[in-house]
TILUMVO-369486 format. One record per atom (N, C-alpha, C): x negated, y negated, z; residue in one letter. Coordinates in steps of 0.001 Angstrom, whole numbers, padded with zeros to 6 digits, always signed. Example, Ala and Ser with C-alpha at 12.3 -4.5 7.8 and 13.67 -1.06 7.14 Angstrom:
<pts>
-013190+005690+007800A;-012300+004500+007800A;-013200+003300+007800A;-012850+002250+007080S;-013670+001060+007140S;-012900-000030+007870S;
</pts>
This chain:
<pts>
-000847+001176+000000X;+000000+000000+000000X;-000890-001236+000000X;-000595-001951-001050X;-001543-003298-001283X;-001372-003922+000165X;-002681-005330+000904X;-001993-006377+001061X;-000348-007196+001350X;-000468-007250-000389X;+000887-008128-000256X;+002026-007500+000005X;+001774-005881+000116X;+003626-005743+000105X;+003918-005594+001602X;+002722-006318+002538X;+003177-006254+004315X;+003553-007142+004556X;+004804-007794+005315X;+005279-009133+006222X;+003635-009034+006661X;+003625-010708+007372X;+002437-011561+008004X;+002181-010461+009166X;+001267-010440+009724X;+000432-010205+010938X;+000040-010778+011331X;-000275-012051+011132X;-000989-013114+011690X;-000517-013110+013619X;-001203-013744+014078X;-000764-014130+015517X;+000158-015401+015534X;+001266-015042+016229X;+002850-016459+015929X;+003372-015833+014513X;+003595-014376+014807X;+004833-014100+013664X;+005381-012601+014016X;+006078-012182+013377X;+007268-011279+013256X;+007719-010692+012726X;+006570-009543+012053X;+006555-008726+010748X;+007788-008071+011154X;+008418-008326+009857X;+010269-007790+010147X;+010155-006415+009188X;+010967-005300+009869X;+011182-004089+009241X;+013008-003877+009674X;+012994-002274+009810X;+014192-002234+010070X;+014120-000723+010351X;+015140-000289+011264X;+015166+000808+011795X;+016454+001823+010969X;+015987+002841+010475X;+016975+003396+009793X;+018254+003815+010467X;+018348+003663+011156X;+019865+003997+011990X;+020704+003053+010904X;+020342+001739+010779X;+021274+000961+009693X;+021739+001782+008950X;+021536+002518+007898X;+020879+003471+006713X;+022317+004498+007332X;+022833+004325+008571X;+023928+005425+008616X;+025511+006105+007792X;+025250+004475+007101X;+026846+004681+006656X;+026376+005416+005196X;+025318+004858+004651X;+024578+005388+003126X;+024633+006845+002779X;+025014+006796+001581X;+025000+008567+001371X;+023296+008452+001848X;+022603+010302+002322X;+021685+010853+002599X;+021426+011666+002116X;+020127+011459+001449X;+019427+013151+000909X;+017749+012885+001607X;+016321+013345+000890X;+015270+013257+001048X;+014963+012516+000636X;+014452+011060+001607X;+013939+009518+001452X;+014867+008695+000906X;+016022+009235+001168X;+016619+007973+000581X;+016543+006476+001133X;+016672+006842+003159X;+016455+005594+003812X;+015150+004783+003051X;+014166+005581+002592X;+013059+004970+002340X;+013045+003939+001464X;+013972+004373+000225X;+014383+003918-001094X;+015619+002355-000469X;+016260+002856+000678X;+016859+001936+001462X;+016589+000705+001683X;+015221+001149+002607X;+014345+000029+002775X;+013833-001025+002033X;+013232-000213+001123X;+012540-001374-000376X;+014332-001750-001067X;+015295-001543-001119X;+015646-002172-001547X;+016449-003044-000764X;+016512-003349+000598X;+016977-004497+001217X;+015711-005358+000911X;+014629-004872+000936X;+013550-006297+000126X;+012456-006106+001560X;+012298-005108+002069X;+011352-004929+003280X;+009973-003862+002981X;+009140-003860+004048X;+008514-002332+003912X;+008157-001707+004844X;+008864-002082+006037X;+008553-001468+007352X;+009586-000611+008011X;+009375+000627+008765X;+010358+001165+008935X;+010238+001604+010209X;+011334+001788+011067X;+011425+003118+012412X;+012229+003864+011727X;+011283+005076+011490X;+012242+005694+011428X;+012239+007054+012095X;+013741+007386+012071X;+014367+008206+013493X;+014385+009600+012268X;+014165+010433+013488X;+013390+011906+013724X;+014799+012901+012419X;+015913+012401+012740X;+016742+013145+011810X;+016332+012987+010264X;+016097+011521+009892X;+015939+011412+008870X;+014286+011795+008249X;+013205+011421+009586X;+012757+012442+008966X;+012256+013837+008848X;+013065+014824+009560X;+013312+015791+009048X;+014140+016282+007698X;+014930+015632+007402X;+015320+015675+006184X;+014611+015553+005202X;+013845+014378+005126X;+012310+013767+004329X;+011525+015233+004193X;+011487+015922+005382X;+010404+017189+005587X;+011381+017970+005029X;+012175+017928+004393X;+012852+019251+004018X;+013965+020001+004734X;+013821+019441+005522X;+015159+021020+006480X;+016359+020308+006243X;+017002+021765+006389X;+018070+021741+006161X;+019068+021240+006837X;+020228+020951+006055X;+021308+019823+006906X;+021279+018594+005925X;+021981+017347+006618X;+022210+016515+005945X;+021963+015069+006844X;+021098+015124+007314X;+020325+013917+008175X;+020850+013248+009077X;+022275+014168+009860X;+022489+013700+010973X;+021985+014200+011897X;+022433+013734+013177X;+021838+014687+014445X;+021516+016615+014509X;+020308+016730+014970X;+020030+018204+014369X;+020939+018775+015674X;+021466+018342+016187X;+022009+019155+017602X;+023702+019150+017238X;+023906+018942+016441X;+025901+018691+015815X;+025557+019528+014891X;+024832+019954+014368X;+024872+021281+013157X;+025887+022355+013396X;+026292+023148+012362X;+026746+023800+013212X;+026517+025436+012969X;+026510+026427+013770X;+025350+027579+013813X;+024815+027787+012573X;+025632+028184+011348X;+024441+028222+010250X;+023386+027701+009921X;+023775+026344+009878X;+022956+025484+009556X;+021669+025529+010595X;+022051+025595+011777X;+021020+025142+013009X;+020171+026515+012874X;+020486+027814+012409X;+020030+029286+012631X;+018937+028764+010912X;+018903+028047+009961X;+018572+027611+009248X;+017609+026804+008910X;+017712+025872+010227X;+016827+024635+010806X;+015836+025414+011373X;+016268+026652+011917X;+015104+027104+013030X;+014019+027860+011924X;+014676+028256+010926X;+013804+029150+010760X;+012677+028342+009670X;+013493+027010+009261X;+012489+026455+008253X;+011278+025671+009327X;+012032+025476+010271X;+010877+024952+011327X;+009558+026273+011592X;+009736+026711+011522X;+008989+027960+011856X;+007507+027744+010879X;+008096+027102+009701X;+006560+027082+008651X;+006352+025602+008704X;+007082+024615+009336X;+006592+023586+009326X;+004987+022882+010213X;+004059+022593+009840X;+003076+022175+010068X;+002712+020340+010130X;+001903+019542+010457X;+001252+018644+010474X;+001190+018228+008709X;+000810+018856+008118X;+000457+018566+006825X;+002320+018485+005979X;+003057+019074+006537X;+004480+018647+006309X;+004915+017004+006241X;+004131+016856+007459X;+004476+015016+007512X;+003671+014036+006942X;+002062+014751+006723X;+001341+013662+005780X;+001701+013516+004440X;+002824+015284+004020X;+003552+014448+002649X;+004340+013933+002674X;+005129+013781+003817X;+006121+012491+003746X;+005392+011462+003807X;+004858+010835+004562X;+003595+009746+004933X;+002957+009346+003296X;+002656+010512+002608X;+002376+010303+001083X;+003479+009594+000181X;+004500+009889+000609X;+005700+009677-000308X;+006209+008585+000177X;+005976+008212+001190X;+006623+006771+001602X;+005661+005632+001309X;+004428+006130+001380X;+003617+005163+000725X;+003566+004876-000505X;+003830+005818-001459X;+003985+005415-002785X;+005165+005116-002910X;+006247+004316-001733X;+007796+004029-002113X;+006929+002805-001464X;+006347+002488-001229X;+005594+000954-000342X;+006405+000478+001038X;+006503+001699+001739X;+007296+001574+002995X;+006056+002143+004577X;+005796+001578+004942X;+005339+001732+006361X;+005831+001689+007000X;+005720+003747+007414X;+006411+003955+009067X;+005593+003426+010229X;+005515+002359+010758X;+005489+001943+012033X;+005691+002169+012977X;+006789+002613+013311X;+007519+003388+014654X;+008129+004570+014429X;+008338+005568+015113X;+009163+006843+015335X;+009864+006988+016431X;+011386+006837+016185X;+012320+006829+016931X;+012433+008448+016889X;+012102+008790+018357X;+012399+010271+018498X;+012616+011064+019562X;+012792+009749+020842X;+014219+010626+021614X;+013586+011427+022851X;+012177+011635+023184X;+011605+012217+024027X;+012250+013516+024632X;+013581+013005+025143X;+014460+013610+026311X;+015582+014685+024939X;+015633+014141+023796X;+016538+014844+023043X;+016367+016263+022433X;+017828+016663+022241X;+017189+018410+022004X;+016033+018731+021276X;+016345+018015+019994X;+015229+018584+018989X;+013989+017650+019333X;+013992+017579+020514X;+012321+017453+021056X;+012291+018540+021994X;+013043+019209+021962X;+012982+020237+023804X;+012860+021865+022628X;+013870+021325+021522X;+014083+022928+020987X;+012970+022789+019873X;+012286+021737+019544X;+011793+021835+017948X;+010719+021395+018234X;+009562+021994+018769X;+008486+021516+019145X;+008107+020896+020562X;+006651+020575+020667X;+006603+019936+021762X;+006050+018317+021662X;+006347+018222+022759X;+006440+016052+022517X;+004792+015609+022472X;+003956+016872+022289X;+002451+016463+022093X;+002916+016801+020685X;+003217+017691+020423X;+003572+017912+018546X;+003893+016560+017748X;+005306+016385+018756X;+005939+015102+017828X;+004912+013482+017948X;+004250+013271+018861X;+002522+012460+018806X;+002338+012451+017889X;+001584+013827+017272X;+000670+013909+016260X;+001461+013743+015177X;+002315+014218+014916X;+003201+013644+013927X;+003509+012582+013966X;+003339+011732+014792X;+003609+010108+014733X;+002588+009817+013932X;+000858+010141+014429X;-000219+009648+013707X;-000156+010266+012529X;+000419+011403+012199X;+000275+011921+010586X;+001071+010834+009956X;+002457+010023+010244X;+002718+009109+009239X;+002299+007890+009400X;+001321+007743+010413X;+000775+006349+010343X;+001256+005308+011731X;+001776+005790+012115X;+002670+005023+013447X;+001946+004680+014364X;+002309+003810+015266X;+001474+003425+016638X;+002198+003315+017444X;+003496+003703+017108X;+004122+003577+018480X;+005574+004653+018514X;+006197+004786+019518X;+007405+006111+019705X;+008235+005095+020415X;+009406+005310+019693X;+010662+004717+020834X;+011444+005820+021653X;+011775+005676+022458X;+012404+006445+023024X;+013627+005819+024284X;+014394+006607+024594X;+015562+005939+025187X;+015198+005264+026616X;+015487+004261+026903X;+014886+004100+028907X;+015621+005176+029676X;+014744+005636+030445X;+015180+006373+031184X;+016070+005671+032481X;+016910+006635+033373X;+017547+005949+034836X;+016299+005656+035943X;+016619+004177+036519X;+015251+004174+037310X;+015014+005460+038281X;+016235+006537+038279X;+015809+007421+039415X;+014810+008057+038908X;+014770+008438+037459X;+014032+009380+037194X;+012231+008767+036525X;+011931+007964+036868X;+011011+007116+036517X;+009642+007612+037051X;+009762+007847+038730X;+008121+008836+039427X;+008308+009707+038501X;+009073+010928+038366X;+008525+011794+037608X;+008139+011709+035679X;+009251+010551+034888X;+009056+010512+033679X;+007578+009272+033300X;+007485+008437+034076X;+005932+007355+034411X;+004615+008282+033983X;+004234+009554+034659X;+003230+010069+034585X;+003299+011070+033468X;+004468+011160+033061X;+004322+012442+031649X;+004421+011472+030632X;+005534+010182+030180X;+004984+009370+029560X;+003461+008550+029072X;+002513+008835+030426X;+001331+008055+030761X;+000392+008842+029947X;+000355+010443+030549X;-000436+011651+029623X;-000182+011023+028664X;+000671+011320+027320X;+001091+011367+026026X;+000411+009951+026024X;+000204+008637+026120X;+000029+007730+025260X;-001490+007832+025760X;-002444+008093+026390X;-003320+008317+026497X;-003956+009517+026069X;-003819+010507+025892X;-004043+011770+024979X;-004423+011390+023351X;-002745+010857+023243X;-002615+010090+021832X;-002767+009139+021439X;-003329+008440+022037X;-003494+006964+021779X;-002572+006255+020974X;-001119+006608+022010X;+000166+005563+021205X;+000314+005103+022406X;+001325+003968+021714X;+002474+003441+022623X;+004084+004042+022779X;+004021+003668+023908X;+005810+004426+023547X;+006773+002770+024497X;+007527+003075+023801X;+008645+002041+023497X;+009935+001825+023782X;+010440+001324+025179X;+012034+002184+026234X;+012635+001223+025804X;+013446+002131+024773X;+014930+001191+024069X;+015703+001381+024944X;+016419-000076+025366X;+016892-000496+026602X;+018819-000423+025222X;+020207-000385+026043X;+021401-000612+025811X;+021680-001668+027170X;+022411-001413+027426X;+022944-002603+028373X;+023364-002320+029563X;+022271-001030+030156X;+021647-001364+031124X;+020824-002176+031786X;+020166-002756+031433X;+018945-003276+031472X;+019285-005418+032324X;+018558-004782+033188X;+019137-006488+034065X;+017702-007376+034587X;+018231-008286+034395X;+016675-009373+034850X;+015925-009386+035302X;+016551-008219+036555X;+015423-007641+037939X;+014630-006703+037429X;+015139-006032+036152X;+014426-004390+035991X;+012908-004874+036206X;+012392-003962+036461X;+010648-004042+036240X;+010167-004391+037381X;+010984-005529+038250X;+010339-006415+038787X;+009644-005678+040558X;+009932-004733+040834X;+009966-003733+041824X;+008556-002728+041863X;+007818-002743+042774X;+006899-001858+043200X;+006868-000256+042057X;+008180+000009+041800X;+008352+001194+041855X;+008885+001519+040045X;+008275+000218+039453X;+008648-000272+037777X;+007769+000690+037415X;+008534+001629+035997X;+008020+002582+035114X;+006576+001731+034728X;+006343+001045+034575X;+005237+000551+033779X;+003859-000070+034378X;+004463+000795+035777X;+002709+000715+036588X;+001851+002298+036416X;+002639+003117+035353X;+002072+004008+034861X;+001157+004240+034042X;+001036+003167+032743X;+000262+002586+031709X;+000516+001738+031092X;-000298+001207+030783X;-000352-000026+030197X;+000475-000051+028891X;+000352+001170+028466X;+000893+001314+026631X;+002190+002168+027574X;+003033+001792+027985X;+004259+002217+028280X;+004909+000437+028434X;+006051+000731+027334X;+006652-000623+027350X;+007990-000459+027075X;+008483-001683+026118X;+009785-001625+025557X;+009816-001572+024613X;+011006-001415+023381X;+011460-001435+022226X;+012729-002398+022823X;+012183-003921+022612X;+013119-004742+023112X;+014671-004575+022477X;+015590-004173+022740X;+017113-004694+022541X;+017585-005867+023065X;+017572-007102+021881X;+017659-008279+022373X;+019015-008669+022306X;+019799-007868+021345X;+021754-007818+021691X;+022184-007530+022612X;+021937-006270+022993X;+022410-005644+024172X;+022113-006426+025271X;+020977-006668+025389X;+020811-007899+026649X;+021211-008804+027093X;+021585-009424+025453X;+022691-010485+025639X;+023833-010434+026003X;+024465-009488+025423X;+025677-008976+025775X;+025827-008462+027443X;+025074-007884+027969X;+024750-007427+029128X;+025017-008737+030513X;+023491-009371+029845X;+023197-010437+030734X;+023448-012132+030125X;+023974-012249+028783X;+023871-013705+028979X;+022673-013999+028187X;+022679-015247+027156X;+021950-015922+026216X;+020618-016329+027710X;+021224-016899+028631X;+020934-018117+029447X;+019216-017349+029802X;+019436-015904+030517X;+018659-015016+030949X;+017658-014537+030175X;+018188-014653+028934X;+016908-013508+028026X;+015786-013822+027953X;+015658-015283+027358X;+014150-016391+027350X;+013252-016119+028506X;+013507-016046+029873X;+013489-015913+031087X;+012682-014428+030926X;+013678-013439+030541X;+012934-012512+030829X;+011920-012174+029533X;+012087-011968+028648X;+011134-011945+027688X;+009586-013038+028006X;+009942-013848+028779X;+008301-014496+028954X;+007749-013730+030018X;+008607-013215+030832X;+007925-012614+031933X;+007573-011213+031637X;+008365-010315+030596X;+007685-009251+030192X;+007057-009702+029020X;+006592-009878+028608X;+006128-010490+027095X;+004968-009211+026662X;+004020-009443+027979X;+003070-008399+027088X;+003892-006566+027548X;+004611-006492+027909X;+005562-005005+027349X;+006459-004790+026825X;+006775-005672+025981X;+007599-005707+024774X;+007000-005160+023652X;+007056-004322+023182X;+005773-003870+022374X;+006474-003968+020740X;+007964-003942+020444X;+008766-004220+019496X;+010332-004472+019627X;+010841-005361+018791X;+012240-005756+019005X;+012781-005238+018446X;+014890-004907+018638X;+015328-004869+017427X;+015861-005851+017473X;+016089-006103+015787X;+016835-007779+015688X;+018079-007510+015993X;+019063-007906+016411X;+020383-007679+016168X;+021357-008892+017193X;+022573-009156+016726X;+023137-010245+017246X;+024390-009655+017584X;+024733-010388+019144X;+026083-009536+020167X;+026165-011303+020448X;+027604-011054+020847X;+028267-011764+021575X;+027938-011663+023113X;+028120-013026+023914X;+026888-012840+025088X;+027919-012486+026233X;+027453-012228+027389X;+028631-011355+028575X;+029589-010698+027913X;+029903-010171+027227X;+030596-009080+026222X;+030237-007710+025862X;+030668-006679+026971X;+030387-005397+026185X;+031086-005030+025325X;+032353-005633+024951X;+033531-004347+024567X;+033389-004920+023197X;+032258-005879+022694X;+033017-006045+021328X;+031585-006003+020660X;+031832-005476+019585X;+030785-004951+018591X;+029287-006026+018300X;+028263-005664+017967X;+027278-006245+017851X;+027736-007185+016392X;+027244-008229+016034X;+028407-009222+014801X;+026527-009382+013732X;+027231-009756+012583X;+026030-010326+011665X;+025103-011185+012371X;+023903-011139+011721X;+022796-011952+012230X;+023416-013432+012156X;+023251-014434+013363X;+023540-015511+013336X;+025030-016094+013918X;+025692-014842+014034X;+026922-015032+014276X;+027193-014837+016048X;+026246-014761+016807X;+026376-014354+017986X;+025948-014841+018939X;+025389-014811+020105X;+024713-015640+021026X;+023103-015596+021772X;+022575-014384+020821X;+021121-014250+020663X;+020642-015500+020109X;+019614-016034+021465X;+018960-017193+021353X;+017565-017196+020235X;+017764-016626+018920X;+017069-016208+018016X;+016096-017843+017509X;+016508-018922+017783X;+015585-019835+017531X;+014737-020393+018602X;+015106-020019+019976X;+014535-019858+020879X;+013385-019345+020794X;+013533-018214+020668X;+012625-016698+020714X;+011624-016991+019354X;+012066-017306+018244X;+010913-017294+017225X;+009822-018556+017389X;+010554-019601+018296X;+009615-020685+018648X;+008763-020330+019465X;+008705-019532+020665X;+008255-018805+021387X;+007220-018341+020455X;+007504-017186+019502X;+006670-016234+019064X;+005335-017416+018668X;+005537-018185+017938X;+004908-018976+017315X;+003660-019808+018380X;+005122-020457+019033X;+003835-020953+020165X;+002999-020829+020864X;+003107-019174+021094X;+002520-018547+021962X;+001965-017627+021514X;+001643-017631+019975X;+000601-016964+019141X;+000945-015515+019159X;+002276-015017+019498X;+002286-013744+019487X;+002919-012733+018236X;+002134-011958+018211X;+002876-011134+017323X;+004068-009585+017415X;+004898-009368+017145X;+005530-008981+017907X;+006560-008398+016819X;+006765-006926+016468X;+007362-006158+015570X;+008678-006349+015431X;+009570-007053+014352X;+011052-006808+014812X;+011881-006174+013758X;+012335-005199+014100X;+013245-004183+013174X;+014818-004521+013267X;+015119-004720+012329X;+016917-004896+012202X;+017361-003968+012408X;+018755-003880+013093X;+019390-002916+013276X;+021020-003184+012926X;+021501-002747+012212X;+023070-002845+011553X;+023749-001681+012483X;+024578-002672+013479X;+025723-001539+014058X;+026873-002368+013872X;+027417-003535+012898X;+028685-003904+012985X;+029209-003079+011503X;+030349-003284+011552X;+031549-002458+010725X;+030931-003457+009447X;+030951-002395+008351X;+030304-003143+006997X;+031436-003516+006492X;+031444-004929+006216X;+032890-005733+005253X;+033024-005151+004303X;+034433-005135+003984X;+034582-004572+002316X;+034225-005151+001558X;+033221-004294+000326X;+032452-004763-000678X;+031277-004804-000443X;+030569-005173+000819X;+029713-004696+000752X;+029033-002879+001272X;+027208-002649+001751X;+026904-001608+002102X;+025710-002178+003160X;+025344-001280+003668X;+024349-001315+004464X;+023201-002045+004172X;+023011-001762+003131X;+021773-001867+002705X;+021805-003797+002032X;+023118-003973+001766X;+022915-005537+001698X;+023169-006217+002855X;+023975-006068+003531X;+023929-006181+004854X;+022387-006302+005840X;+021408-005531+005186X;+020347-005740+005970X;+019152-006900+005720X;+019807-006490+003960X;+018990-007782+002778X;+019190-009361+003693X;+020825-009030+003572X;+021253-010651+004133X;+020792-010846+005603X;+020494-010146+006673X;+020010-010109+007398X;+018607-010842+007729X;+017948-009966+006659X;+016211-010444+006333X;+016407-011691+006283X;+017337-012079+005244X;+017024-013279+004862X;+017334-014294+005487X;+018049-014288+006295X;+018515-015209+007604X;+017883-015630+008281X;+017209-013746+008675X;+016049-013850+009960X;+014864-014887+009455X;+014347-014415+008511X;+013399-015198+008007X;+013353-016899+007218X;+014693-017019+007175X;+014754-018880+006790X;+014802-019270+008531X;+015498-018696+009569X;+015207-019289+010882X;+014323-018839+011391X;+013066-018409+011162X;+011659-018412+011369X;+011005-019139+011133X;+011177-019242+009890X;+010402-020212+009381X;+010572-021627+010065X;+011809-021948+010259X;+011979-023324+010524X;+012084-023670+012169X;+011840-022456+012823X;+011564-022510+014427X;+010669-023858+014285X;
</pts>
C-alpha cells in the first residue's frame, strides 16, 4: 500500500477508518467488507473476527459463528482444523492489494469462537499476521477485573499488542479512577473509546473531562453520534447528535495527538440509501469538521 492511500499520521490528527460492523446490513461473501471499505472512500479497517473468518474461508455466511446452526457449526469445526497462520497472511495479502489496512481486530476475548476456535495467544498472532497493533475487546464488569488485568497483561506483552475495552454505556466518569482500575495491569491495556455511548450514558458536558484525563488510554475511538442522557433512542447520523465532536478534534490537534477513529453505523439506513454511503457521508462530515476545528 503506497503512502498516499493512508489518512495523516501526523501528531494532531485522526486517521479515520471504520469498523466493519457498519458493513452489517450489506449482502456478505469473502472480502466484501473490504471492497466496502474502499468504496466508502477509506482504507482502514477493524475488522471483526466473523468477517474475517469468512475472508479465511469457512463456512457460513459472516455472521456470528455461535448462531450457526449444527451443520454449519459441525462444518466450521472441521475447516478450522486445517486452518493455520499462513491462512491469515492471505487475507492480509488480499486486503492489501484491495488498499485496505487492518489496524484493529475486533475479536471478543471472552466470546465463544475465542474459547471454541483456538486460543487467545492464537488469535494475537493472527492479529500480527494481518498487520494489526491492536485487539478490541468488550470491557469487562469491574468485578471481574483482578482476575481478567493479569491475563490481559500476559497477552499484550508476549505479543506486543495493545488491547482495546470497548466500553457501551456502562462506562461512568469515575471508571478508572480507583486503586483497583483494570489498567494498573499494563500500560498497553486501554480503551477502544465509545464516544456515543458515553454520551448517551453520561452527557456531552462530561466527556471532554474525561477523555483528557484518560487520554493516554484511549488507544482508538469509534466515531459515532447519540443523543446525550438518552439510552432508549438509537445512535443518529454523524452531526446530528450531542457528541462534542468539535470539541474533541480541537483537542486532538492541540494537543498533538494522534488517535485512531473508526466509524461505526448503528442507525436504521434511510430509504435509498446503504451502508456503505452512509459511511462515505459520514467520512465526509467527519473530516470537513476536522479540518476546521
Amino acid at each position: 500500500m503506497t503512502e498516499e492511500q493512508h489518512e495523516p499520521t501526523t501528531a494532531g490528527a485522526m486517521p479515520l477508518g471504520v469498523i466493519t460492523y457498519s458493513f452489517a446490513s450489506m449482502p456478505l461473501r469473502p472480502f466484501a467488507v473490504a471492497e466496502y471499505v474502499r468504496e466508502a472512500g477509506l482504507t482502514r479497517a477493524e475488522l471483526k473476527i466473523e468477517h474475517l473468518q469468512l475472508d479465511a474461508g469457512a463456512p457460513g455466511n459472516g455472521k456470528k459463528r455461535w448462531t450457526f446452526d449444527e451443520a454449519t457449526k459441525a462444518a466450521y469445526d472441521d475447516w478450522f482444523k486445517g486452518v493455520t497462520l499462513d491462512t491469515y497472511k492471505e487475507v492480509r495479502r488480499r486486503y492489501d492489494a484491495l488498499g485496505v489496512d487492518i489496524h484493529i481486530l475486533k475479536l471478543g476475548l471472552d466470546e465463544p469462537i475465542c474459547k471454541e476456535g483456538g486460543t487467545a495467544d492464537f488469535w494475537c498472532d493472527v492479529a500480527h499476521a494481518l498487520g494489526a497493533d491492536e485487539i478490541t475487546t468488550e470491557l469487562p464488569p469491574p468485578e471481574t477485573w483482578a482476575a481478567k488485568g493479569p491475563f490481559y497483561a500476559r497477552l499484550c506483552e508476549r505479543h506486543g499488542l495493545r488491547i482495546g475495552l470497548h466500553n457501551h454505556t456502562q462506562l461512568k466518569p469515575e471508571s478508572f479512577s480507583g486503586p483497583d482500575s483494570i489498567f494498573q495491569y499494563s500500560d498497553n491495556i486501554g480503551l477502544c473509546f465509545d464516544i456515543g455511548h458515553f454520551v448517551a450514558a453520561n452527557g456531552s458536558a462530561a466527556t471532554m473531562d474525561f477523555v483528557r484525563r484518560h487520554r493516554d488510554r484511549i488507544f482508538s475511538l469509534h466515531v459515532k453520534d447519540r443523543k446525550e442522557l438518552d439510552l432508549d433512542t438509537r445512535p443518529v447520523p454523524f452531526g446530528e447528535g450531542d457528541v462534542p465532536f468539535a470539541e474533541l478534534f480541537a483537542f486532538i490537534k492541540k494537543d498533538k495527538w494522534t488517535i485512531p477513529g473508526d466509524i461505526e453505523i448503528e442507525y436504521a439506513i434511510p430509504e435509498g440509501s446503504n451502508a456503505v454511503l452512509e459511511v462515505a457521508k459520514c467520512a465526509r462530515r467527519c473530516r470537513r469538521m476536522f479540518e476546521d476545528a
